[in-house]
mmCIF file of the N, C-alpha and C atoms, coordinates in Angstrom:
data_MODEL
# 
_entry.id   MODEL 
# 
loop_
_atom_site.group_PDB 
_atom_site.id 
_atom_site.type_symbol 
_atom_site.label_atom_id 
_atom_site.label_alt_id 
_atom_site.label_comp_id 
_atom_site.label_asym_id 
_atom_site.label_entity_id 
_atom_site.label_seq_id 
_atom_site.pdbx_PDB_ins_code 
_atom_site.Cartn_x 
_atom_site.Cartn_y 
_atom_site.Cartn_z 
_atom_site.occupancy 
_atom_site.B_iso_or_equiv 
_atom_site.pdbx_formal_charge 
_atom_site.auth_seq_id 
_atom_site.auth_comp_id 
_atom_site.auth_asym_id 
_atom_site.auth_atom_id 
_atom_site.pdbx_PDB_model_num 
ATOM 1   N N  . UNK A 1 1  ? 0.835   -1.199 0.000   1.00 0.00 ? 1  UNK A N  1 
ATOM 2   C CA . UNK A 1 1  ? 0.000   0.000  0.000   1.00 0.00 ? 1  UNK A CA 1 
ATOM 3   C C  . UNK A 1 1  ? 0.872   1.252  0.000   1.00 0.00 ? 1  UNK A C  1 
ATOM 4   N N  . UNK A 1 2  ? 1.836   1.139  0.710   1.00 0.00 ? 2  UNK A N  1 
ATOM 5   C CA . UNK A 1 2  ? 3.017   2.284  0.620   1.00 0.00 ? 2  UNK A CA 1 
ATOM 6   C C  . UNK A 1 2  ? 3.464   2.278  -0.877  1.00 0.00 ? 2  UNK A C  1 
ATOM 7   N N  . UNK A 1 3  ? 3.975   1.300  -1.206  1.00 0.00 ? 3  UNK A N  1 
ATOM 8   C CA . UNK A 1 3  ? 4.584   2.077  -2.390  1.00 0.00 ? 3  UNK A CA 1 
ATOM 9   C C  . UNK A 1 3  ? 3.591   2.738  -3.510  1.00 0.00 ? 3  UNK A C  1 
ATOM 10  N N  . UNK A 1 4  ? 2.151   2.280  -3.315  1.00 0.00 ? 4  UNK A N  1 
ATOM 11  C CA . UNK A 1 4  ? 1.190   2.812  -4.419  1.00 0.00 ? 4  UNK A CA 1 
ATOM 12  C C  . UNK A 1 4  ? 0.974   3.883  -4.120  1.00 0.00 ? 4  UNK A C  1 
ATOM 13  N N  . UNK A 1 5  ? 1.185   3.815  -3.049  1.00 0.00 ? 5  UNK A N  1 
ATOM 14  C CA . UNK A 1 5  ? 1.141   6.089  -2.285  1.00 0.00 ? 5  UNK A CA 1 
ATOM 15  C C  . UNK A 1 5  ? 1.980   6.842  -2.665  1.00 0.00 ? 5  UNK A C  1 
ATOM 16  N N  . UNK A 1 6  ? 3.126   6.039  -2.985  1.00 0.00 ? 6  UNK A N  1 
ATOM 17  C CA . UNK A 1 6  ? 3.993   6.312  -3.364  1.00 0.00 ? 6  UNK A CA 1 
ATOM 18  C C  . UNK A 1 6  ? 4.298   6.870  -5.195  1.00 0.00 ? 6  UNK A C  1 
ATOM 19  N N  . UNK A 1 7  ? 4.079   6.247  -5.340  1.00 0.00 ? 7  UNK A N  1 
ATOM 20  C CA . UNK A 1 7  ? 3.564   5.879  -7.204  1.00 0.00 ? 7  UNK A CA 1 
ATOM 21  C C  . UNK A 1 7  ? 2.921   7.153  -7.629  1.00 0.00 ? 7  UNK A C  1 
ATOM 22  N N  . UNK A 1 8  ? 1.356   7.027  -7.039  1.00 0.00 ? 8  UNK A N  1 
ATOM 23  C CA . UNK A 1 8  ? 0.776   8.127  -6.773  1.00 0.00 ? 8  UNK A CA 1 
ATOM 24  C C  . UNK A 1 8  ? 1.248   9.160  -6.638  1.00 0.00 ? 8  UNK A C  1 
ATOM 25  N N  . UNK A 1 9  ? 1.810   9.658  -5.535  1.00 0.00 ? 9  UNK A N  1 
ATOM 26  C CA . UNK A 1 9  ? 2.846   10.712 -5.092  1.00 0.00 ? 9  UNK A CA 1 
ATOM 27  C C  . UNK A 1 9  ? 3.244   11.601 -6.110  1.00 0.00 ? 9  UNK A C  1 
ATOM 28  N N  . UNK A 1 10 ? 4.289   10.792 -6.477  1.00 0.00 ? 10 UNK A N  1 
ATOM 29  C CA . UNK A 1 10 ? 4.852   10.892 -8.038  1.00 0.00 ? 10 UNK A CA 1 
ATOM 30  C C  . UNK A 1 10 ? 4.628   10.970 -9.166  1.00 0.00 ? 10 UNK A C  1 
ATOM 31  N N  . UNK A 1 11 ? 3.251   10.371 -9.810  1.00 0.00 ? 11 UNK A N  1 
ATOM 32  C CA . UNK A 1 11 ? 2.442   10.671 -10.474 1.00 0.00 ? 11 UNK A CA 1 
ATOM 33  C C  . UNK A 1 11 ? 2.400   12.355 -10.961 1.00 0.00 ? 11 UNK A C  1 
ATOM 34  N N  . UNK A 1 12 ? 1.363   12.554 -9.528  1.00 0.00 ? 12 UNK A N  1 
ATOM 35  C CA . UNK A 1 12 ? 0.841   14.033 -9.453  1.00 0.00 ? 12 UNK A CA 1 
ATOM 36  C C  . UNK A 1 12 ? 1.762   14.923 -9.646  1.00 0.00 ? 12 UNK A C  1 
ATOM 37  N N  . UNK A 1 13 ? 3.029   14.689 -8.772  1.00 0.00 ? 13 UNK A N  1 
ATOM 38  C CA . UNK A 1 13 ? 3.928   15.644 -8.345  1.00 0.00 ? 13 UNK A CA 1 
ATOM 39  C C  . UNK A 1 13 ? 4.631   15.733 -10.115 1.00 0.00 ? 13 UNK A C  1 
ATOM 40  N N  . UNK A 1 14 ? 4.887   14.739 -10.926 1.00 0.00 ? 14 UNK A N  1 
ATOM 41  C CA . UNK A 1 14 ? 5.267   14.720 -11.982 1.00 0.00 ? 14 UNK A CA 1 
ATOM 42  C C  . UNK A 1 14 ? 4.363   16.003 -13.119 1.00 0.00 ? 14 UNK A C  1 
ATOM 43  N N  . UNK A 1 15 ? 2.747   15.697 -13.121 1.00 0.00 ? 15 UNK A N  1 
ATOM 44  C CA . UNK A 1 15 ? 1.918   16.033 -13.789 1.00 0.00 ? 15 UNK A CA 1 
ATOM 45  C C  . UNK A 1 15 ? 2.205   17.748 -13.197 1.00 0.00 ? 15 UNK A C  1 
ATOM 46  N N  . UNK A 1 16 ? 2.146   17.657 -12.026 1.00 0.00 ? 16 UNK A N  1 
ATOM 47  C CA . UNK A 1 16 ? 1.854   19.130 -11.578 1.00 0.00 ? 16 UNK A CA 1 
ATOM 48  C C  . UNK A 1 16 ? 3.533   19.652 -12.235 1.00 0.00 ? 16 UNK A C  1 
ATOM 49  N N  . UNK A 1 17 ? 4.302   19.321 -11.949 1.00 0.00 ? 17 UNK A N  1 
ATOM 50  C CA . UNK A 1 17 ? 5.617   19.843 -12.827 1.00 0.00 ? 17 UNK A CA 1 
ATOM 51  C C  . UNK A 1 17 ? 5.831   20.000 -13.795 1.00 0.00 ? 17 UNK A C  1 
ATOM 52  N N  . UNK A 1 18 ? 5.000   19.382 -14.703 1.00 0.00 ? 18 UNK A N  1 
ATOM 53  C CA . UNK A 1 18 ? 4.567   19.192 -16.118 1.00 0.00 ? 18 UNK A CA 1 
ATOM 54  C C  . UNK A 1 18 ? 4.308   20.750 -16.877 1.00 0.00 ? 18 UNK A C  1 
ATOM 55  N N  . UNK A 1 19 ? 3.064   21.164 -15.686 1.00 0.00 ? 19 UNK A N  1 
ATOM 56  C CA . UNK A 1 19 ? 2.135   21.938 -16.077 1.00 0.00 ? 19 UNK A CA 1 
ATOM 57  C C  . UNK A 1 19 ? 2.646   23.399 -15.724 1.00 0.00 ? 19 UNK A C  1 
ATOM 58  N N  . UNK A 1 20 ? 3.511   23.425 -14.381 1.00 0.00 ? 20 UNK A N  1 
ATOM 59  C CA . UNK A 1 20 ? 3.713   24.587 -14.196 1.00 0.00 ? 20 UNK A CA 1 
ATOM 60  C C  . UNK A 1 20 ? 5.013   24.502 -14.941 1.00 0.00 ? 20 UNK A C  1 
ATOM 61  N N  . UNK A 1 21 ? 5.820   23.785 -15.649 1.00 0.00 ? 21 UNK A N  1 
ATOM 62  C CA . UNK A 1 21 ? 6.814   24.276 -16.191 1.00 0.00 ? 21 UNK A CA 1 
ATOM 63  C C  . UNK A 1 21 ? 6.874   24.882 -17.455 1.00 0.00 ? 21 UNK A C  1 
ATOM 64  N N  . UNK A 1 22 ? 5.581   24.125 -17.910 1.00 0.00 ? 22 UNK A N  1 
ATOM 65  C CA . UNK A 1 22 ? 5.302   24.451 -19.940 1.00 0.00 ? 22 UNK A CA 1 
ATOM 66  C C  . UNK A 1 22 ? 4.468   26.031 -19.553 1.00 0.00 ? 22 UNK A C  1 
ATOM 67  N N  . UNK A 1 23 ? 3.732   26.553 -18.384 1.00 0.00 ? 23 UNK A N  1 
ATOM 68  C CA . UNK A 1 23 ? 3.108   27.663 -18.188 1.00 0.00 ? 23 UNK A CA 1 
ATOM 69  C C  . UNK A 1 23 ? 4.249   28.568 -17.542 1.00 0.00 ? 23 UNK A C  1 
ATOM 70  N N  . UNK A 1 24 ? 5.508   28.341 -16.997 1.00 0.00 ? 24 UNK A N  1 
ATOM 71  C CA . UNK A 1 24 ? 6.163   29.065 -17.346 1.00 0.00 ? 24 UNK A CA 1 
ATOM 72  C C  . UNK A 1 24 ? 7.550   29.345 -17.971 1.00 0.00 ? 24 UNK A C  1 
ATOM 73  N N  . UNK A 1 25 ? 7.400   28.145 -19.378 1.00 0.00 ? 25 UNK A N  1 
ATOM 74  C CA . UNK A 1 25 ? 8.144   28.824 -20.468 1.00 0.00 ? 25 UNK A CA 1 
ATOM 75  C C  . UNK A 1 25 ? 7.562   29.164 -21.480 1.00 0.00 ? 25 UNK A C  1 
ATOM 76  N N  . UNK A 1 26 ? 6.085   29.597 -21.162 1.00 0.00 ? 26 UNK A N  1 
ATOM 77  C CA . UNK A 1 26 ? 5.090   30.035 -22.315 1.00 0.00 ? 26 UNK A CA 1 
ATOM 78  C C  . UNK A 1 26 ? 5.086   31.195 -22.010 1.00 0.00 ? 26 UNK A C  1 
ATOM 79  N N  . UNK A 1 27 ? 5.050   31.619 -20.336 1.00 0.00 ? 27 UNK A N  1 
ATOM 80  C CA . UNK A 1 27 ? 5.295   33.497 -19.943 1.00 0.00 ? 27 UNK A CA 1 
ATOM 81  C C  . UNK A 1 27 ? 6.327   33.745 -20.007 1.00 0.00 ? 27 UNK A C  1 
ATOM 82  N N  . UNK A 1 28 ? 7.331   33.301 -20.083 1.00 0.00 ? 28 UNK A N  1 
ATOM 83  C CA . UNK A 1 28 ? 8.945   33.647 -21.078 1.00 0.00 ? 28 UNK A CA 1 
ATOM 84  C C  . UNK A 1 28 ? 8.992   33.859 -22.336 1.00 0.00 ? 28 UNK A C  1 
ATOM 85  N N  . UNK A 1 29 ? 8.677   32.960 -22.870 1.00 0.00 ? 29 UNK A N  1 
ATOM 86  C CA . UNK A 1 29 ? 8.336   33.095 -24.338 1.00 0.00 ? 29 UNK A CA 1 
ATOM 87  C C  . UNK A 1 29 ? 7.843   34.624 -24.519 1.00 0.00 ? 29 UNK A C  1 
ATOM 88  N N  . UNK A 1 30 ? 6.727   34.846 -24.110 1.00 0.00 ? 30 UNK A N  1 
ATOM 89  C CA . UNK A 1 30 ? 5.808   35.782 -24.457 1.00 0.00 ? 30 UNK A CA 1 
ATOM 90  C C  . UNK A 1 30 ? 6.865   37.209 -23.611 1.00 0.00 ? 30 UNK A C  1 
ATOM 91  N N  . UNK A 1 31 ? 6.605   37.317 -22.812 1.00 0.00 ? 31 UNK A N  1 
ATOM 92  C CA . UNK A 1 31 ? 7.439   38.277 -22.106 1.00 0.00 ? 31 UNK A CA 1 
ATOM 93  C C  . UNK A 1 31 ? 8.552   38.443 -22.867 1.00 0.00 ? 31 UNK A C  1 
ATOM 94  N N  . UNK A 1 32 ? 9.468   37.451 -23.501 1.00 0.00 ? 32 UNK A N  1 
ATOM 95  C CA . UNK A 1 32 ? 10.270  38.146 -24.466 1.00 0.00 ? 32 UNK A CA 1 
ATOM 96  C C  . UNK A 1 32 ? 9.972   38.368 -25.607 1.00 0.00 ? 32 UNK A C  1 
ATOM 97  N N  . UNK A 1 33 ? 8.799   38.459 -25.938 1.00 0.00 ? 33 UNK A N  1 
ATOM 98  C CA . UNK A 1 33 ? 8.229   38.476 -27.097 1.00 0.00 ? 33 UNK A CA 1 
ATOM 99  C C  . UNK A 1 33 ? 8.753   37.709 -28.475 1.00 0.00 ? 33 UNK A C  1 
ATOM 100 N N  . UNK A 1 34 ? 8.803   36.614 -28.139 1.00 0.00 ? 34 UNK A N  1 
ATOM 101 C CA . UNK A 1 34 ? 9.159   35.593 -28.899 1.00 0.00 ? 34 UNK A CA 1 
ATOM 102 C C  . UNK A 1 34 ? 8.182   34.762 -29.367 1.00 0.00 ? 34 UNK A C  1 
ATOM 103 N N  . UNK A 1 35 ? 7.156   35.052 -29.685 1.00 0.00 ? 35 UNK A N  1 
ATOM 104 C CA . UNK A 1 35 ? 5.808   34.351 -30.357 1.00 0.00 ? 35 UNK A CA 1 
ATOM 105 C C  . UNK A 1 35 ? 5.446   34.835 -31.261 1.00 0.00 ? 35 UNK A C  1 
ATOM 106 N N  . UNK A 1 36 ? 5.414   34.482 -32.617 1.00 0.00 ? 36 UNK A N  1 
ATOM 107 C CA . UNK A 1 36 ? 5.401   34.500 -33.664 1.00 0.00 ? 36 UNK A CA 1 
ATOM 108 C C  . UNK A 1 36 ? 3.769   35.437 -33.729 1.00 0.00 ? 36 UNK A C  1 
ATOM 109 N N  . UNK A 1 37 ? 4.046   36.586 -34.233 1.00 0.00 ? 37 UNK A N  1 
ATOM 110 C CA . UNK A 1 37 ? 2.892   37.289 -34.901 1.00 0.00 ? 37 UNK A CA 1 
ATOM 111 C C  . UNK A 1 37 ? 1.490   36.601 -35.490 1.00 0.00 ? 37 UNK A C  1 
ATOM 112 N N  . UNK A 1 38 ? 0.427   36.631 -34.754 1.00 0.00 ? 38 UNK A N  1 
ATOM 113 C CA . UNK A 1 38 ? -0.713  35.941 -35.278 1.00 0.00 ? 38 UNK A CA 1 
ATOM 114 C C  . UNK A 1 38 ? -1.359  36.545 -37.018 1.00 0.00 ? 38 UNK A C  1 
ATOM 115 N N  . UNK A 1 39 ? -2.203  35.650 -37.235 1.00 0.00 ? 39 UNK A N  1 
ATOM 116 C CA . UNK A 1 39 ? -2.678  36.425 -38.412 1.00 0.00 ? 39 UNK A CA 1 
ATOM 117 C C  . UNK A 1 39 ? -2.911  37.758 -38.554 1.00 0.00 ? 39 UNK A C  1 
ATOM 118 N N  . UNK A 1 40 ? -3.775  37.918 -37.474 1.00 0.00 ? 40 UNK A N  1 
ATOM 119 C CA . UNK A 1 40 ? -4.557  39.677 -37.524 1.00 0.00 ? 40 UNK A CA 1 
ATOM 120 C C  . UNK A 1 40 ? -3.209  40.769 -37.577 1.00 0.00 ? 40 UNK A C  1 
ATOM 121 N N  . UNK A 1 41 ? -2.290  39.985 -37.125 1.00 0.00 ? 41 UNK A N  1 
ATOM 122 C CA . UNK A 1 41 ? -1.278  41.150 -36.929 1.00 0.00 ? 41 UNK A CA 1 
ATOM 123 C C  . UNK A 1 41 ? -0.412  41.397 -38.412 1.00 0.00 ? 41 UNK A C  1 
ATOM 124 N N  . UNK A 1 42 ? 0.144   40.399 -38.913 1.00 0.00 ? 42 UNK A N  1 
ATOM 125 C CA . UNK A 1 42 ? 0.061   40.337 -39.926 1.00 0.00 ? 42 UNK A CA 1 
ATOM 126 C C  . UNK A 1 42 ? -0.552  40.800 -40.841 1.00 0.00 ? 42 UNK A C  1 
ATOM 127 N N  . UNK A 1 43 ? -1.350  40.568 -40.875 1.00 0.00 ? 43 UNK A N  1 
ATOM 128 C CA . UNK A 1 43 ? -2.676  41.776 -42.163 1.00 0.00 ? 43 UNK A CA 1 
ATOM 129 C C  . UNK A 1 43 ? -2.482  43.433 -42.022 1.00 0.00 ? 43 UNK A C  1 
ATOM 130 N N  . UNK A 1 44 ? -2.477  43.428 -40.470 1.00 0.00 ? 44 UNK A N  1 
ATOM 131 C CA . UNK A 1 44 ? -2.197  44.786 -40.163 1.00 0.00 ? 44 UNK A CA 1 
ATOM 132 C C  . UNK A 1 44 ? -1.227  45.552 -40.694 1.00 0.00 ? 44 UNK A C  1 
ATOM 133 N N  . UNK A 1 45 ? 0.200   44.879 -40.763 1.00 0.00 ? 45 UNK A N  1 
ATOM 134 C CA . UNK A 1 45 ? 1.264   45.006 -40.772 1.00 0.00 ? 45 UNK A CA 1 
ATOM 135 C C  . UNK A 1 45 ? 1.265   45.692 -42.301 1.00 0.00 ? 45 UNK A C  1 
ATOM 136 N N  . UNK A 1 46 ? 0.748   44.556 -43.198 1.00 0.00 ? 46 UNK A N  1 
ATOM 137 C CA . UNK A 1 46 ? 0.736   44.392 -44.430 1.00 0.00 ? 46 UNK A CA 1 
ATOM 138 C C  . UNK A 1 46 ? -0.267  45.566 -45.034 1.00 0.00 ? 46 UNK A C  1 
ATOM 139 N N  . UNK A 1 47 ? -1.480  45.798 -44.459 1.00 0.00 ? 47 UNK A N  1 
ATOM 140 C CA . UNK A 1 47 ? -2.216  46.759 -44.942 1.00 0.00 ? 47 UNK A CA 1 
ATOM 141 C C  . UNK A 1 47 ? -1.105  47.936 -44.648 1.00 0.00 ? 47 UNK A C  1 
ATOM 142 N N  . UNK A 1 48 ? -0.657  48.689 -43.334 1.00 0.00 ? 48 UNK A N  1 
ATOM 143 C CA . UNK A 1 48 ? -0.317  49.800 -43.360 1.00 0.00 ? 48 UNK A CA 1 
ATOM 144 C C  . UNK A 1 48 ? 1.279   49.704 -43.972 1.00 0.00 ? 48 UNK A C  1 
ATOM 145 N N  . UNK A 1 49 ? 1.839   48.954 -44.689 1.00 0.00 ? 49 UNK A N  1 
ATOM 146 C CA . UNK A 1 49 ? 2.673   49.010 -45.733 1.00 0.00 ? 49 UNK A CA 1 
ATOM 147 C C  . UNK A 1 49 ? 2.222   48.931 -47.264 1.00 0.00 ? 49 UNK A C  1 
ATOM 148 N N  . UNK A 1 50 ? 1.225   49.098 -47.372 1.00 0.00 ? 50 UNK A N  1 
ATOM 149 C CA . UNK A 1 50 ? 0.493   48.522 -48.705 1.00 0.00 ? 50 UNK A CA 1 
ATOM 150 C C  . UNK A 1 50 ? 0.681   47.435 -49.259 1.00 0.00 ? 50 UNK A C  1 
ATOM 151 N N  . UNK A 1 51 ? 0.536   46.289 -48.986 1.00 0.00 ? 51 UNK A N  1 
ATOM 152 C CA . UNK A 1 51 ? 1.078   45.320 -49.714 1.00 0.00 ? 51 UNK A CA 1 
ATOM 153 C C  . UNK A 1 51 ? -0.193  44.564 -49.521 1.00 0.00 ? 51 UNK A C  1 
ATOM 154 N N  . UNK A 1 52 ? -1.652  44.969 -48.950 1.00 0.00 ? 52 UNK A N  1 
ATOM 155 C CA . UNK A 1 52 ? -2.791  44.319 -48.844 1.00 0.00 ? 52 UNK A CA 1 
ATOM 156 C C  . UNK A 1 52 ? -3.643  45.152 -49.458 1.00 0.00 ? 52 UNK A C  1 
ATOM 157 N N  . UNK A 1 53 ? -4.316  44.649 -49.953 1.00 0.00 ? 53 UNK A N  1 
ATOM 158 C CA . UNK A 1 53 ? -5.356  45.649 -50.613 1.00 0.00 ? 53 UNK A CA 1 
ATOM 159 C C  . UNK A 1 53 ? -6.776  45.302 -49.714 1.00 0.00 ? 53 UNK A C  1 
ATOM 160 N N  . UNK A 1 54 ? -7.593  46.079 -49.654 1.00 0.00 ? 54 UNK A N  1 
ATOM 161 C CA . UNK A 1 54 ? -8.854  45.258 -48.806 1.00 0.00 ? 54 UNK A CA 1 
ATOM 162 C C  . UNK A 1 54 ? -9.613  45.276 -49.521 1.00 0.00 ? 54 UNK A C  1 
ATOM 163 N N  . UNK A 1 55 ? -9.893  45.647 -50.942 1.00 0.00 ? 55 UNK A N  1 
ATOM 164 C CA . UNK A 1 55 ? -10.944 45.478 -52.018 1.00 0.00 ? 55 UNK A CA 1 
ATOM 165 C C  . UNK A 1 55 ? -10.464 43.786 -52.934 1.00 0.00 ? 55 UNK A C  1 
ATOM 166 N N  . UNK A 1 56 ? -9.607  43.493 -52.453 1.00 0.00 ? 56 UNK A N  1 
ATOM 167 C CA . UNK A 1 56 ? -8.945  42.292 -53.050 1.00 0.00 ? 56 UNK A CA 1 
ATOM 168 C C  . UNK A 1 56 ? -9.923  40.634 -52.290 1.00 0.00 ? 56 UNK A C  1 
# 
């Protein structure tokens, strides 16, 4: 019974390390602004350089 408490234990403690580690190298990421420009931004970008037309 101990060692399945054990198991367990470890399990969680694994999962929970899991989660807070990928959540914070996703607020690194971002904080250094290292995430790739979404669409909308893009368009933006592109309209106020002209290279989008919006009648297109």
């Amino acid at each position: 019974m101990r060692k399945v408490i054990g198991i367990m234990t470890f399990l969680i403690g694994l999962m929970l390390g899991m989660l807070g580690g990928a959540a914070l190298l996703a607020y690194a990421y971002q904080a250094a602004g290292l995430y790739p420009p979404d669409d909308a931004t893009i368009k933006f970008i592109a309209r106020e350089r002209g290279w989008l037309k919006d009648d297109v």
